[in-house]
C-alpha positions in Angstrom: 67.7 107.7 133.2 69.4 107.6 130.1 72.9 108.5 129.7 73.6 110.7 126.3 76.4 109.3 124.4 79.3 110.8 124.0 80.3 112.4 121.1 82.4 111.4 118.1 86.1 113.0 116.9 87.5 112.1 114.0 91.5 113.3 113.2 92.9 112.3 110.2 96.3 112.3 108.4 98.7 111.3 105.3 101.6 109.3 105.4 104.0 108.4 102.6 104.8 104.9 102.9 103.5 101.5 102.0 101.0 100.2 103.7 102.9 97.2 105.5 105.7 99.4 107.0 103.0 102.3 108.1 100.7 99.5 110.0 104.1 97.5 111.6 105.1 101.2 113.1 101.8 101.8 114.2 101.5 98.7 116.5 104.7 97.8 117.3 105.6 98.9 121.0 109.2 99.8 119.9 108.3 101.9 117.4 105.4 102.9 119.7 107.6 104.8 122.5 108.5 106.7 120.0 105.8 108.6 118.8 102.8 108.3 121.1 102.3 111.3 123.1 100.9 114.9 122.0 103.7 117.5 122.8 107.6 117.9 122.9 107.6 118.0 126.8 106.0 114.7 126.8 107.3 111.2 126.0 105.9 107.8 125.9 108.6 105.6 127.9 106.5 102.3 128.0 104.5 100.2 125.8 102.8 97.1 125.3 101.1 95.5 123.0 99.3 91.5 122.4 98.0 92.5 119.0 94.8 90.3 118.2 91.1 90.4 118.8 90.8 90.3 122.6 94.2 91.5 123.2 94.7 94.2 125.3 97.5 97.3 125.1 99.0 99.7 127.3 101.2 103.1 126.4 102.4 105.1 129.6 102.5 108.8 128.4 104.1 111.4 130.8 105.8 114.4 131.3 109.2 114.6 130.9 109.8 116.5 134.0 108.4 113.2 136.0 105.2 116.1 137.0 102.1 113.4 135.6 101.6 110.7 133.3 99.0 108.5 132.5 98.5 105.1 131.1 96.5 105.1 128.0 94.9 101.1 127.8 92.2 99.4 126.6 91.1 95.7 124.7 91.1 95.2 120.9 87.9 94.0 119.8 88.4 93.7 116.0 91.6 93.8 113.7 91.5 94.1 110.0 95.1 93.3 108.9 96.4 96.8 106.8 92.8 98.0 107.0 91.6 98.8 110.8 92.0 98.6 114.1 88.9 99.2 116.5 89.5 98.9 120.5 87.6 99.3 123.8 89.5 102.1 126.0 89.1 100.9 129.5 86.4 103.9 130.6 84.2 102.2 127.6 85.1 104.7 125.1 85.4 103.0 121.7 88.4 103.8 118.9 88.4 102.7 115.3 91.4 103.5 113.4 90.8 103.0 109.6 94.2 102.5 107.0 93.6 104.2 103.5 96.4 102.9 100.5 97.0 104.4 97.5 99.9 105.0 95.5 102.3 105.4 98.2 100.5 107.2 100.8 98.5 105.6 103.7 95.3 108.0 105.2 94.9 107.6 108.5 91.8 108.1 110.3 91.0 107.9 113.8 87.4 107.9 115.1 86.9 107.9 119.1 84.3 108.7 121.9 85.1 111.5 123.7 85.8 112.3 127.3 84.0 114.4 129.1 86.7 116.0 131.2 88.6 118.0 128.8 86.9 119.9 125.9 86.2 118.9 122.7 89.0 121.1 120.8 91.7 120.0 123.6 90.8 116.5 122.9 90.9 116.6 119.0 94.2 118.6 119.2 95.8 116.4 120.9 94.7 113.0 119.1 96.1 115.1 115.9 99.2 115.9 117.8 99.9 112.6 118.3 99.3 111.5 114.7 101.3 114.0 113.6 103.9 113.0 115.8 103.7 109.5 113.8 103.9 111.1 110.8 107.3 112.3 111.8 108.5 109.8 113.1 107.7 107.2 110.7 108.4 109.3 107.6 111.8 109.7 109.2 112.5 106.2 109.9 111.2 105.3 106.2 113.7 107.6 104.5 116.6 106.6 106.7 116.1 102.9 106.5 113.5 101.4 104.3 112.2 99.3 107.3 
């Protein structure tokens, strides 16, 4: 029997910044506990993060309340430096992350399988939360600090 594959999301979002700040928050695992997770009651209290081809990563996302959490991990399988990111989840769903510059603004897109426990909308929702979340946070950081 063949098994149908699963369908595509694709989230997407604009961040003010230059490009080499925008990817170091994006992969760095103290900058990652930061922003990685999809609601206010949530947090991200753990990450890792052996950034190359091959490498693998894990981000612990969980209630607040200590009620569930989850570790989100999976195996890079190629890195374009300021350009993309595409990785292997660990239930074989693939992720490419693309990084669009122009004058001062960095597009993000995300592209992933989905799961098939949750629906589509919860699953796009929260991806977006999350970028949205980095958005924030990284926007925040840029204006306070200049990385």
């Amino acid at each position: 029997m063949i098994q149908a594959k699963a369908p595509k999301i694709t989230v997407s979002i604009d961040i003010q910044g230059e490009i080499n700040q925008i990817w170091h928050c994006w992969i760095t695992p103290e900058h990652i506990i930061n922003w990685y997770y999809a609601s206010d009651d949530w947090h991200c209290p753990r990450a890792t993060n052996n950034f190359e081809e091959g490498g693998t990563f894990s981000t612990r996302m969980a209630a607040k309340d200590g009620s569930f959490g989850f570790d989100f991990e999976g195996i890079y399988s190629k890195i374009e430096e300021h350009k993309s990111i595409s990785y292997i989840l660990e239930d074989d769903r693939e992720v490419t992350i693309h990084f669009d510059y122009k004058d001062g603004t960095t597009t993000i897109t995300q592209t992933f399988d989905a799961e098939d426990e949750n629906p589509l909308e919860m699953q796009e929702n929260g991806w977006e939360a999350i970028l949205l979340n980095y958005k924030i946070y990284t926007e925040d950081l840029l204006s306070q600090t200049g990385l």
